[in-house]
C-alpha positions as CSV (number, residue, x, y, z in Angstrom):
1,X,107.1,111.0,74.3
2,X,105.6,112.6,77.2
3,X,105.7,112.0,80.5
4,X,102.7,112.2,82.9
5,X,102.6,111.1,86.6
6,X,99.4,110.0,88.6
7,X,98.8,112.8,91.3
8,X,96.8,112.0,94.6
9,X,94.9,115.6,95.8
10,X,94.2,114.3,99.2
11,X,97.0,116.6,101.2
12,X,94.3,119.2,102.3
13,X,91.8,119.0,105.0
14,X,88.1,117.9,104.4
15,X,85.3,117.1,106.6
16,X,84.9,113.8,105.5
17,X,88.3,112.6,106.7
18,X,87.9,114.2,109.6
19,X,84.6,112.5,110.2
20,X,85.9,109.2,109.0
21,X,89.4,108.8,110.1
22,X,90.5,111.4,112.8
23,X,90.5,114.6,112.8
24,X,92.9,116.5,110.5
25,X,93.0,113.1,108.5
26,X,95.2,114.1,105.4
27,X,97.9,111.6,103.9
28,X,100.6,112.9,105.2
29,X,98.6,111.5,108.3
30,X,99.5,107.7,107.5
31,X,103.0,108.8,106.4
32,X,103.4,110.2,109.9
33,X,102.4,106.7,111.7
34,X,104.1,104.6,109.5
35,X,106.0,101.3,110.7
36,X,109.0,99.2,110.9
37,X,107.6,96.0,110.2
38,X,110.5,93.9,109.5
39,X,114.5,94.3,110.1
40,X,115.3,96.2,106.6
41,X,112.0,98.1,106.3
42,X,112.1,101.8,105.1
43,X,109.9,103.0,107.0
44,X,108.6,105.9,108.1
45,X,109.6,108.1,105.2
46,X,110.2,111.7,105.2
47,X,110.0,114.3,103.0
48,X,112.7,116.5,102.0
49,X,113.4,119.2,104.4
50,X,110.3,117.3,106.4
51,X,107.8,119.5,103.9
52,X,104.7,118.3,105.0
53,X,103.1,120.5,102.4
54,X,99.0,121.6,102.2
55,X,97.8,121.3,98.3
56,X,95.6,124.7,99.2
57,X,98.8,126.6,99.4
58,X,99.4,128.6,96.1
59,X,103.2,128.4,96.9
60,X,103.0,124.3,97.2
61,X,101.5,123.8,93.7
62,X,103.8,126.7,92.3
63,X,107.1,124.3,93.7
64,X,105.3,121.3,92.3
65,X,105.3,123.0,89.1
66,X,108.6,124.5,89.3
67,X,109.6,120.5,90.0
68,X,108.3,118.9,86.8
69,X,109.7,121.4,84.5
70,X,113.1,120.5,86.5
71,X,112.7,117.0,86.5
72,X,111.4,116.6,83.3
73,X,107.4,115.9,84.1
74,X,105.1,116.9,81.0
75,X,102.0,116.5,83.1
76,X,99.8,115.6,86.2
77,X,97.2,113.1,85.7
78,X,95.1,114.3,89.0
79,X,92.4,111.4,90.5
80,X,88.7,112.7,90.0
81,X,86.1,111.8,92.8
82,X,82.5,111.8,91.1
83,X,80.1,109.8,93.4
84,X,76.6,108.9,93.0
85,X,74.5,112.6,92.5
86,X,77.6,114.5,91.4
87,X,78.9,114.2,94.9
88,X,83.0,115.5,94.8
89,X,85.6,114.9,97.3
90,X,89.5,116.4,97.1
91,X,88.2,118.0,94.2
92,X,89.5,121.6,95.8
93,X,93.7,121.5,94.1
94,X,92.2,120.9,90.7
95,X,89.9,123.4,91.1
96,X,92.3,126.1,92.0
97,X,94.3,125.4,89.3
98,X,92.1,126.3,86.8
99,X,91.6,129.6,88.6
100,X,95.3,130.3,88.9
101,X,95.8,130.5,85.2
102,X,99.4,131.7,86.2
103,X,100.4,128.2,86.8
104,X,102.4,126.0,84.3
105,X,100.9,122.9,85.2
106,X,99.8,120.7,82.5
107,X,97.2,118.1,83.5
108,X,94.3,115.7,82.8
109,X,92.0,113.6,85.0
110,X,91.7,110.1,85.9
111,X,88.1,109.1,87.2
112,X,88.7,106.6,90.4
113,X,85.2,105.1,89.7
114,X,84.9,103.0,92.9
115,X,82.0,103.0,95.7
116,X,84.5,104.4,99.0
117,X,83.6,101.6,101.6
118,X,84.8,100.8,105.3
119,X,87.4,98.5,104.9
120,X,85.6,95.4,106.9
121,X,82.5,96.1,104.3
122,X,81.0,93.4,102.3
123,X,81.2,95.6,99.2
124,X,83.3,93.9,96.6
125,X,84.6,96.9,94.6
126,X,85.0,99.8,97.0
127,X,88.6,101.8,97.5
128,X,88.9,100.9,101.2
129,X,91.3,103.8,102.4
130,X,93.0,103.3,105.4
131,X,92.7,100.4,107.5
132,X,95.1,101.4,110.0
133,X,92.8,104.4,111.1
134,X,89.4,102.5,110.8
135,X,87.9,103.0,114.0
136,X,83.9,102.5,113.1
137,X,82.0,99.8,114.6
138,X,81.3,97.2,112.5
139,X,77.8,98.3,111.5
140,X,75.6,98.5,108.0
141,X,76.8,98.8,104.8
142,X,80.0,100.3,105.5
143,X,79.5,102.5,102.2
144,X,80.9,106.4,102.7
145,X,80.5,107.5,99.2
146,X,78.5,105.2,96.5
147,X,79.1,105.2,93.0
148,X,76.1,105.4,90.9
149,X,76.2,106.4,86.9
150,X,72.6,107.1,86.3
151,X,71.2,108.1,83.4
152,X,71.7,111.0,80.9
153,X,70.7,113.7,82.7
154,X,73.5,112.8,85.6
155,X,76.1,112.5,83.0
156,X,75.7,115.8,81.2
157,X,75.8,117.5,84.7
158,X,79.0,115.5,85.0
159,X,80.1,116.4,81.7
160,X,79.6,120.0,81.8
161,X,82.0,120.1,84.9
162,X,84.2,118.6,83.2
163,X,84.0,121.0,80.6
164,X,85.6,124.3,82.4
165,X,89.1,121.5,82.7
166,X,88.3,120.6,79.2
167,X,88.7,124.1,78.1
168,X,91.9,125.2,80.4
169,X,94.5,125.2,77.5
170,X,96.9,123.0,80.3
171,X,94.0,120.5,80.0
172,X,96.0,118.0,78.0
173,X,94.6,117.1,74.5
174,X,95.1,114.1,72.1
175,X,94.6,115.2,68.9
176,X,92.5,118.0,69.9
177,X,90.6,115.3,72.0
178,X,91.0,116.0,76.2
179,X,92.4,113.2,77.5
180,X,90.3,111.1,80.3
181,X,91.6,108.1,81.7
182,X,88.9,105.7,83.8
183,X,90.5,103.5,86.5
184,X,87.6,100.6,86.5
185,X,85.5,100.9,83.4
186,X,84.6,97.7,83.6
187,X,82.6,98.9,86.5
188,X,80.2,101.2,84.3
189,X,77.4,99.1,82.9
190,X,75.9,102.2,80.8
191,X,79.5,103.1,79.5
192,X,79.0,102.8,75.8
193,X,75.5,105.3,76.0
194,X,78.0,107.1,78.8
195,X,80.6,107.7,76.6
196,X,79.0,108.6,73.2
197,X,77.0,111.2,74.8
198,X,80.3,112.5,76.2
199,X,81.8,112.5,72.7
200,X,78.4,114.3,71.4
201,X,78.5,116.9,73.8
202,X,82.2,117.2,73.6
203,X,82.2,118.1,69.8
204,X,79.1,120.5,70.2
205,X,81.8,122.6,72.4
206,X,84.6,122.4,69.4
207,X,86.5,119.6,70.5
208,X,86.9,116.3,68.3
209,X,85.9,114.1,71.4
210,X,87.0,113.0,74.3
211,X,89.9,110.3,73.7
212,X,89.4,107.9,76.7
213,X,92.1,105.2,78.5
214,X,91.0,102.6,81.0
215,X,93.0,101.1,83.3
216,X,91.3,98.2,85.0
217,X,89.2,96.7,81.8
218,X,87.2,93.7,80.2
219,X,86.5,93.1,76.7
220,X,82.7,94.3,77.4
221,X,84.0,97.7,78.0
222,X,87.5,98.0,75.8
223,X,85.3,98.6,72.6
224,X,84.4,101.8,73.8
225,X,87.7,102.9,75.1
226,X,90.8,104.6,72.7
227,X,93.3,102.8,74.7
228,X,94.1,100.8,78.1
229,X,96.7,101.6,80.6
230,X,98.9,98.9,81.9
231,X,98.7,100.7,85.5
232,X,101.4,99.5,87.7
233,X,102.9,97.9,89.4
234,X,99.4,96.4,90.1
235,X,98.8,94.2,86.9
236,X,102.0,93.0,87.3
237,X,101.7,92.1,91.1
238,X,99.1,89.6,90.0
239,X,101.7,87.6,87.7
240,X,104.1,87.1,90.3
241,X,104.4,84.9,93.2
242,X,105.0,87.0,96.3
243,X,106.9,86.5,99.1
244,X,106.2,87.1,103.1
245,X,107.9,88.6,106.0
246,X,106.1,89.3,109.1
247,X,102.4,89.2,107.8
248,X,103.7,91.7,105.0
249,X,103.6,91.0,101.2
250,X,107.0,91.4,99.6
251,X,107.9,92.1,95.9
252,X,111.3,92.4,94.3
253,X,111.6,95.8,92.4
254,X,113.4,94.0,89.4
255,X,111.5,91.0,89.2
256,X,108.5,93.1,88.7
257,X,109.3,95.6,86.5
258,X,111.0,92.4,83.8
259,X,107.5,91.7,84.0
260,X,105.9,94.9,83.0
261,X,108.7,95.4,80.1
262,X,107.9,91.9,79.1
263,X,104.2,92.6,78.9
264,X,102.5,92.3,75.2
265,X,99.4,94.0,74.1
266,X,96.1,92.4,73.8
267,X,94.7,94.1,70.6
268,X,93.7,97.4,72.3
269,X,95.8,100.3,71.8
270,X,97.8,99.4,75.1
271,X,99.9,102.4,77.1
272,X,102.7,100.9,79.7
273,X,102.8,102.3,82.5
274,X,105.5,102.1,85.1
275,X,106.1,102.9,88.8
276,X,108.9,104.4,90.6
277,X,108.2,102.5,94.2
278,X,105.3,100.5,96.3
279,X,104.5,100.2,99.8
280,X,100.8,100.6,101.0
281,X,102.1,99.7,104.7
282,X,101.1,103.7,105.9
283,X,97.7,102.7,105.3
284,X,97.7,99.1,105.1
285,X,100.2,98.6,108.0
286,X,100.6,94.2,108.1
287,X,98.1,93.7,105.4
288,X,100.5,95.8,103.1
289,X,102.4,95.1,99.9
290,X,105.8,96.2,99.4
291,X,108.3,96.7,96.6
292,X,111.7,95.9,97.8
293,X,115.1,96.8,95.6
294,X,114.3,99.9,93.9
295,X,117.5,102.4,93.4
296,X,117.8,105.4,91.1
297,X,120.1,103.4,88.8
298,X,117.7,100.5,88.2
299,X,114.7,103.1,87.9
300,X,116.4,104.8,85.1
301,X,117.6,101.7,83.2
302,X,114.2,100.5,83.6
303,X,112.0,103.5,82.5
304,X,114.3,104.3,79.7
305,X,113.4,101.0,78.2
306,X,109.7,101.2,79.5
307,X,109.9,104.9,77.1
308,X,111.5,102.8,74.3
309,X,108.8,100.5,74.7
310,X,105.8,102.9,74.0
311,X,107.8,104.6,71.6
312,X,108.0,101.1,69.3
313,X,104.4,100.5,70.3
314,X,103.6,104.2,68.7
315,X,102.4,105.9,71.8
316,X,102.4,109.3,72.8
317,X,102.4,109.2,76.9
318,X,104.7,106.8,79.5
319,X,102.7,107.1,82.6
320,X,104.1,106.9,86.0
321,X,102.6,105.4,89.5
322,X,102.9,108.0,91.2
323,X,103.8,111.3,91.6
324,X,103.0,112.0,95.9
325,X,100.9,108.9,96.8
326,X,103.6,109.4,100.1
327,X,101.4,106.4,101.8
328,X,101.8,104.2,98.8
329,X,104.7,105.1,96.2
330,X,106.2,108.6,95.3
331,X,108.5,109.7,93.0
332,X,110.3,111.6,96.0
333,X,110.2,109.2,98.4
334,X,113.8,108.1,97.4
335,X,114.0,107.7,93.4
336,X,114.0,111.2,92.2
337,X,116.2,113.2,94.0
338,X,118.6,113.9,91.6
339,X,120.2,117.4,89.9
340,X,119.1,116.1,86.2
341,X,116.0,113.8,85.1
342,X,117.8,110.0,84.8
343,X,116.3,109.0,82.2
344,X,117.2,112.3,80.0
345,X,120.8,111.9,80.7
C-alpha cells in the first residue's frame, strides 16, 4: 500500500497572482491573514519554526523530500494547470523537479480541469480562489484562465508535455502505466477520443498506457476512466448535515470521516481517499467550511482503517487531502508532527 498526498505548487511568485490578488500573492498570503471567526477557532496557523518556505528554493523541495521518506510519504500527487491553448500556471516546482534528478521525490499529476473565474462570476464550474482578496469590479465574465479541450492537435501538444514527467523514473507507474488522476472529468465532453489518443501515443513511447483516476465523475465519463477517487473530505461533506457558527460552516472530524470509511463502491474500481484536516476560512474567510475535532490519535485510528480498507478493496494507493494546502488542510498544520509515521506504529 502506498501512500500519496495531494501537493498544492502555488508557494512561489507569479504574475498572475500578483495581477489578480495583490502583489506577492502566494498561499502563504491567506495563511498570513487568516481569522478568528468564532471563540474556539484555530486560526491563524503557523508553520513550524514560522517557515514560510518558496517552492523555487532547491533546499525547500530537498526538506520536503527529506520529510516523506521520514514520515512515511511514498509520493506527491502535484495539481497540473492546463488551460485553454496549453496555457500553464504554477507549473514552475514540477518542472524543476524533473531537472534536479538528484531529488527522491516520487510523484504523479492531478489535472485541476476547471475554468479559474472571479469568485462573483456567473460561471458555474470555475475554481474561484480567494474570495477574501477579490478586489475586481464586478465587470464581464470574470474568467482568468478558461478551460477549453480542443481537438487532437491540442491534446497531443498536451500529451507530449506530459511525456518528459512520464518518462522521469520518480513519475509513478501502475503497472508500467503513469498514473494521471483528473479532478472533474465529467467536465471533458471529448474525453473518451481524449483519452484513447493519450493511450495511443503513450504506447508508441513504450509505456502500456496511461492508467487514469477521476475524482469528481458521472457515469458518461467513468467508462473511460481505470478508477475513481473518493476525494475528501468533499464527497463526504455533501452527506452530512452541517452545522453553523458565526456565518461559518462547521463539520465534526469524526462524524465525517465514519462516513468516508462507511462509503461502498459503485462498480468502478473505487480508491478512498482520506484527509488529515479542513478549513478554507484563509481564503474563504465567513463563507468557509471547517473541520472541527481532528487530533493525531483519531487521525491515526482512522487512516489505519481507511489503509485497511483499500487494502480489502485490492488497491494499490491511499491518497491523502493534502499535503501543504496551508489555506485549506495540511498534513502539518497540527496532525503530523510526530517523531514516527502513526499509522506505521
Amino acid at each position: 500500500m502506498k501512500i500519496i498526498s495531494m501537493y498544492l505548487p502555488q508557494f512561489h511568485r507569479v504574475k498572475e497572482n500578483d495581477e489578480w490578488w495583490g502583489d506577492g500573492y502566494t498561499d502563504w498570503t491567506a495563511v498570513k491573514n487568516a481569522d478568528k471567526l468564532y471563540d474556539k477557532h484555530e486560526q491563524p496557523k503557523v508553520p513550524l519554526n514560522e517557515n514560510y518556505y518558496d517552492l523555487m528554493e532547491k533546499t525547500t523541495m530537498k526538506w520536503q523530500a527529506d520529510l516523506m521518506s521520514q514520515y512515511g510519504i511514498d509520493g506527491q500527487c502535484f495539481y497540473h494547470y492546463w488551460f485553454k491553448d496549453g496555457k500553464r500556471i504554477l507549473e514552475r516546482p514540477a518542472e524543476n523537479l524533473i531537472r534536479w534528478k538528484d531529488m527522491n521525490m516520487n510523484f504523479c499529476f492531478c489535472w485541476a480541469n476547471e475554468t479559474w473565474a472571479r469568485t462573483w462570476s456567473s460561471i458555474q464550474e470555475k475554481n474561484g480562489w480567494a474570495s477574501r482578496f477579490e478586489k475586481a469590479e464586478h465587470v464581464g465574465s470574470g474568467i482568468l484562465l478558461e478551460q477549453h479541450y480542443g481537438e487532437e492537435k491540442d491534446w497531443r501538444i498536451h500529451y507530449d508535455y506530459l511525456r518528459d514527467f512520464f518518462r522521469d523514473e520518480r513519475y509513478i507507474k501502475h503497472n508500467g502505466k503513469p498514473l494521471f488522476l483528473i479532478y472533474k472529468p465529467y467536465l471533458i465532453a471529448c474525453i473518451g477520443g481524449m483519452l484513447a489518443s493519450w493511450n495511443k501515443w503513450a504506447m508508441e513511447d513504450g509505456f502500456k498506457g496511461i492508467y487514469v483516476i477521476g475524482a469528481k465523475t458521472d457515469i458518461h465519463t467513468e467508462k473511460y476512466l481505470n478508477g475513481i477517487l473518493n476525494h475528501e473530505p468533499p464527497k463526504s461533506i455533501s452527506r452530512i448535515k452541517p452545522q453553523m457558527e458565526d456565518g461559518v460552516v462547521k463539520y465534526q472530524y469524526e462524524e465525517l470521516w465514519n462516513a468516508l470509511l462507511s462509503a461502498e463502491g459503485l462498480g468502478k474500481k473505487t480508491y478512498y481517499g482520506g484527509f488529515v484536516g479542513y478549513d478554507d476560512t484563509p481564503r474563504r474567510g465567513r463563507g468557509g467550511t471547517v473541520v472541527e475535532g481532528g487530533t493525531p490519535e483519531r487521525f491515526q485510528e482512522y487512516l489505519c482503517k481507511l489503509m485497511a480498507k483499500n487494502e480489502a478493496a485490492g488497491n494499490e494507493y491511499t491518497f491523502l487531502n493534502a499535503w501543504n494546502e496551508w489555506g485549506r488542510e495540511c498534513i502539518w498544520n497540527r496532525i503530523w508532527r510526530t517523531d514516527t509515521p502513526i499509522w506505521r506504529r
